[in-house]
N, C-alpha and C positions, 0 to 999 in steps of 0.2 A: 725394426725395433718399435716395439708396441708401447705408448705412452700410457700410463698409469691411470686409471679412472680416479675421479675425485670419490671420500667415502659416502659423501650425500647429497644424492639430488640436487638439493638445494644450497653445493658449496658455496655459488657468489654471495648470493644473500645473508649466508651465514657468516662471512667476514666483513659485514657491516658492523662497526662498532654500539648502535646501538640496538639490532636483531635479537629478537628473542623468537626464536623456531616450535619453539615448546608451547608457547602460549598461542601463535598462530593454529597449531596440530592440534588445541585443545579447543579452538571456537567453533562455535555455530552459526552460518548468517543466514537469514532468509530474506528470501530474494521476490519480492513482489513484481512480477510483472519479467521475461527474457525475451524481449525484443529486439530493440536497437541497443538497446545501454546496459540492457539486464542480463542478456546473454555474452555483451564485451566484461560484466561486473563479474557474473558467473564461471568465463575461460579463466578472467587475472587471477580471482582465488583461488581457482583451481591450481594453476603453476604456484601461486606461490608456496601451496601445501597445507590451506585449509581444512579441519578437520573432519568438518561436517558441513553440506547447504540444503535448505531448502526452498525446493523452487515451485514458484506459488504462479499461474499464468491457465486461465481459462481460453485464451485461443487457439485456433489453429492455424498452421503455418498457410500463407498465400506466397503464392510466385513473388509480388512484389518484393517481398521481405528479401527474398535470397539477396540482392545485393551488397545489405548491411548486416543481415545476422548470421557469422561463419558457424554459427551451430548446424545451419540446417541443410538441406540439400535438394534437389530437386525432384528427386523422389520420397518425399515426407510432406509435399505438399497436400495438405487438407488433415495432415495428422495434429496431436495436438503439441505444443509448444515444451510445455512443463514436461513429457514425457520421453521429447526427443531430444530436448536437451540436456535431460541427466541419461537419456543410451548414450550421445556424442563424447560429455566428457569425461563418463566412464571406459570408453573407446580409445579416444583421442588424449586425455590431458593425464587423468591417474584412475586409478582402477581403487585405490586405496581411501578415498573419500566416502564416507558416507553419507550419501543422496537421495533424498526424498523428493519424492516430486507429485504438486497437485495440482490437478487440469481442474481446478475449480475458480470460480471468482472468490475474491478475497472475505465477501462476506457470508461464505459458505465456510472456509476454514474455521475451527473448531478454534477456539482462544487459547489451548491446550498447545498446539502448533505453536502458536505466537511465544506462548513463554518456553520454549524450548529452544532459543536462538538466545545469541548474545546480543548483536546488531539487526535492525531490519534493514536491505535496501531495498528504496523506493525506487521503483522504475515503469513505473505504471504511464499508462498514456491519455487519461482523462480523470478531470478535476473531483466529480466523485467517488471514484476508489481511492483516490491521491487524498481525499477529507477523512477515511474510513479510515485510511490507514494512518491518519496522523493522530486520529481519536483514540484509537486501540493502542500505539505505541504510549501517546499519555495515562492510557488509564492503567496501563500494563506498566507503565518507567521502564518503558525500552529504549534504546537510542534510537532513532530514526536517521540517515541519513539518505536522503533524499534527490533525486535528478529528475529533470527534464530537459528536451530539446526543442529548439521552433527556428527550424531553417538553417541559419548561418550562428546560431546562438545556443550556449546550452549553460544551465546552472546547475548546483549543488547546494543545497542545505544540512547543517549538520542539525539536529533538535535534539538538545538531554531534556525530558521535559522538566518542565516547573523551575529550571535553569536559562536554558536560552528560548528565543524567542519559538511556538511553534508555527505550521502552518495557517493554522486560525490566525492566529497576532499578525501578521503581517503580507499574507497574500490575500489581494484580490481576486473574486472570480473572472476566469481569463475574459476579453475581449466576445463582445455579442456572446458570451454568457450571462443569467438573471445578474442583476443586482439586487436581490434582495432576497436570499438563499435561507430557505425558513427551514423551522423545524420540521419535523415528519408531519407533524399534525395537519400542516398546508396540505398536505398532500392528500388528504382526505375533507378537507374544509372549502371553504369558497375561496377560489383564489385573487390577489388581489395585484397580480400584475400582468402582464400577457403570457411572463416568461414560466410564471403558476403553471399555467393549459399545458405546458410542455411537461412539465414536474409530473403535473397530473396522469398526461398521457404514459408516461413510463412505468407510474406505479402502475395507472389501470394495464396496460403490457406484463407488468409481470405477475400481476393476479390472475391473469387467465390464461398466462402461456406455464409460467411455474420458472420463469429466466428472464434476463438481457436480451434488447431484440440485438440481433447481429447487424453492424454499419453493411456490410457487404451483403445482405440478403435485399434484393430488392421487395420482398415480400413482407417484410419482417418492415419496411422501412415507410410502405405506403398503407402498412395495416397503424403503425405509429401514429403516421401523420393525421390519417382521416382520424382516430381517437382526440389527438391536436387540436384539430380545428372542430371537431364535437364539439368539446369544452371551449374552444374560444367562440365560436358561434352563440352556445348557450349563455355565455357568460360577456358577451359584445366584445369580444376583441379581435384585432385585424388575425387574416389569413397567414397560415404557416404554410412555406413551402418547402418540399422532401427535404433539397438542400440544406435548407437552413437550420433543419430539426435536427437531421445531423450532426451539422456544426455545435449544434445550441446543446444538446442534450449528450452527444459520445465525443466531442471535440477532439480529431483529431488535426495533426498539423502533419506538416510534412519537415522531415529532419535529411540532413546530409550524411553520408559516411561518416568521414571525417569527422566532427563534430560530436557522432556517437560514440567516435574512438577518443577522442581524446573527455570529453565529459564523464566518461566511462569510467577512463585515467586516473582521472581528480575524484571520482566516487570510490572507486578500489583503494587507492590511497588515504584519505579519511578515513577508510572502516578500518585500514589495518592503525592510522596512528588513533582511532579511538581504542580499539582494542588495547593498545600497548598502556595509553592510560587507564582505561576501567582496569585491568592487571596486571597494572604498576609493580602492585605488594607481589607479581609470583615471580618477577624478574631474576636472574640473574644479579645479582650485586654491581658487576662491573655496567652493566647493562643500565641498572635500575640507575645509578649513581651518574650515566653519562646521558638520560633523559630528564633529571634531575637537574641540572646543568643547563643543558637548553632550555628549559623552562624557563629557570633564573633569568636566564641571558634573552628571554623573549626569542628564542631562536627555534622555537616549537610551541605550535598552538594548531586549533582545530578553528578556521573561522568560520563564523554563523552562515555565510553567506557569500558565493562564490560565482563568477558571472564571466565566461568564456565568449570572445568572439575570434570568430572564424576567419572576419573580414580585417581587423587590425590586429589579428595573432596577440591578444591582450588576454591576461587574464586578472578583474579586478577583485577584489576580496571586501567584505563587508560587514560591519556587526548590527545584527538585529535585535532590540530592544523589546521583549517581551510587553505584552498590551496586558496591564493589569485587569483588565476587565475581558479577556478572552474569554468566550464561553465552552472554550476548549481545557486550557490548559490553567485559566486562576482559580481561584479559592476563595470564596467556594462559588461551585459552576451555578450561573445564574439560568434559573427555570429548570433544575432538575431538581428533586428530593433526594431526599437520604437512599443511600443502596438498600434495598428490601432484599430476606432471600427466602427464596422460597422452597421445598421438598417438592418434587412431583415422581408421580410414577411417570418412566422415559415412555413407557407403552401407551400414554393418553393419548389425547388429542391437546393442540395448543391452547384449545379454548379454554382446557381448564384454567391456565396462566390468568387469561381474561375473567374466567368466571371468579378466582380466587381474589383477584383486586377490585373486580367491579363490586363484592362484596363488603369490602374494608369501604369502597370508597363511594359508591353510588352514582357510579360513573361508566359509560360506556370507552372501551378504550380499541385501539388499533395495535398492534405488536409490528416492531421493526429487531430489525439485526443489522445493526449502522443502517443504510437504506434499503433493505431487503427485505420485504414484507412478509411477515408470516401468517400463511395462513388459517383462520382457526378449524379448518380439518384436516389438518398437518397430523401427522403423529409427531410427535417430541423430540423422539430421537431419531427422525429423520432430517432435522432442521436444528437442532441445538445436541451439545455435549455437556457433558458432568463438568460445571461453573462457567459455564458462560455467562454472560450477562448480555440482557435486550433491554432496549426501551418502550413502555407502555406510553401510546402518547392520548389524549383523552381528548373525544371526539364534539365536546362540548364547551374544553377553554383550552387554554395555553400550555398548560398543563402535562408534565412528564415525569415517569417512573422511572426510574431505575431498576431493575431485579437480576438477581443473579439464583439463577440456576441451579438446583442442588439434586441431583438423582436419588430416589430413593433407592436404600440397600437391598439387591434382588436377594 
């Protein structure tokens, strides 16, 4: 006697009193980064019946990964990340998702991508794409919700901007990281600490390569360094060594299984009870009226700030208090101008951008995309999309532009 199949999928879930299925099936999340935590973020949406992800990760898989990341296999080593993760859980988890997937760094993604999600999740493995993307979700009013791991420890932040606190307000740069994390313009200026020469060495890397050096390329790692200690020689400051520039400049750490999976946990979770609040209003009534309720009763909230350990099995919860003077997330952002926008033909080159402001302003300037320099014999629409926005930063004061991007009509 054959026992009856449930009508869907996802029966148990759907006899939760406060599930709403409909509203899951309608989201979009994009997923920065499917590693250790990105690819456990990317499987749980996928079961629970997510509508849509996109999966945003410029690597490619290394042997080591296979232990923690069940997307991958041992024959996709050296493929790229972003792309075998949406074949795996088009494969493996639903066929019915629609999944996007970009082997690109984060500041190659078009801002077009970005507003095309409901939630961002973070899962990025070093502190500069971790600041790019916490800038874009503010300037965007996206939700951010955010993870990292370091060993036997992992966190979660949740960020609505201009509401709760973001990652400007309240992270430090991690551990033998600079302390004194300037704007782009440093990075073309004289620098004024050691950890400058490092900053410097990375811009000069990806003005003449056109990318990121790879941590794993030995080649990539001693062409860095000697750059390094160029600028700290010229500039009198002590010797960098491989190791350290590593550390200092791609920081990565080493994280446990364990740890990914359950930090992973507590990110999946957030996204879906942010989701259930941002569309509150498309609830079900019984649904909408029993999350309604916990509210009330303090028995449902998203906290700012979440902190897992491994070694006392705790997990402590926290609220972050937004830094009125963030140069991230307050109002108004100090050292930037008003948003400029400007028409360009996409078939230029980027200097027109430069030639169009140097004009207004009598100023020589530098173009970024968060920290990705643009080059000015770039063409346009090889490096920007129809509204982006970059920052012009100016090569003689403190000085930053704002502009957004406007294609002219072919």
């Amino acid at each position: 006697m054959t026992q009856d199949l449930p009508s869907s999928k996802y029966d148990r879930q759907e006899r939760l009193s406060l599930w709403d299925q409909d509203i899951i099936e309608d989201s979009s999340i994009l997923i920065a980064g499917v590693g250790g935590t990105g690819s456990e973020v990317a499987k749980n949406l996928a079961l629970l019946g997510i509508g849509s992800l996109i999966l945003v990760d410029v690597d490619s898989i290394e042997f080591s990964n296979l232990n923690r990341q069940m997307l991958f296999r041992e024959e996709d080593v050296g493929q790229k990340k972003a792309e075998i993760a949406k074949k795996r859980i088009e494969e493996q988890y639903s066929s019915s998702i629609k999944i996007k997937s970009y082997p690109n760094t984060l500041q190659n993604i078009p801002q077009r991508v970005f507003r095309q999600s409901d939630i961002i999740a973070g899962c990025v493995d070093n502190f500069l794409a971790r600041q790019y993307l916490n800038a874009t979700a503010v300037e965007l009013n996206k939700i951010l919700i955010d993870s990292a791991t370091d060993g036997y420890l992992g966190q979660v932040q949740y960020i609505k901007p201009r509401i709760t606190a973001c990652l400007a307000c309240d992270t430090p740069p991690p551990p033998n990281e600079t302390h004194v994390l300037t704007a782009p313009c440093t990075l073309v200026g004289i620098p004024r600490e050691r950890e400058h020469c490092a900053w410097k060495a990375l811009y000069e890397f990806n003005t003449s390569f056109g990318r990121e050096p790879v941590d794993t390329s030995p080649e990539d790692i001693v062409e860095l360094t000697k750059i390094a200690n160029d600028f700290a020689h010229e500039y009198h400051f002590g010797h960098f060594e491989e190791k350290e520039l590593v550390q200092l400049i791609l920081f990565h750490v080493p994280s446990l299984i364990t740890v990914n999976a359950v930090t992973s946990g507590i990110q999946s979770q957030e996204i879906v009870k942010a989701l259930f609040l941002e569309k509150k209003t498309l609830m079900k009534d019984a649904e909408r009226k029993t999350l309604d309720r916990l509210i009330e009763a303090h028995r449902f909230r998203i906290p700012s700030f979440s902190i897992y350990s491994s070694l006392t099995g705790t997990i402590n919860s926290f609220e972050m208090i937004p830094d009125p003077s963030c140069l991230v997330c307050s109002q108004p952002i100090t050292n930037v101008s008003s948003l400029l926008e400007l028409q360009v033909d996409q078939n230029a080159f980027l200097e027109t951008i430069i030639n169009e402001i140097r004009k207004k302003n009598d100023k020589e300037y530098a173009g970024f995309r968060g920290n990705l320099f643009l080059p000015n014999d770039g063409i346009i629409k090889d490096f920007l999309s129809d509204g982006d926005r970059i920052t012009l930063s100016s090569l003689t004061d403190d000085e930053e532009i704002r502009v957004q991007i406007n294609f002219q009509k072919l």
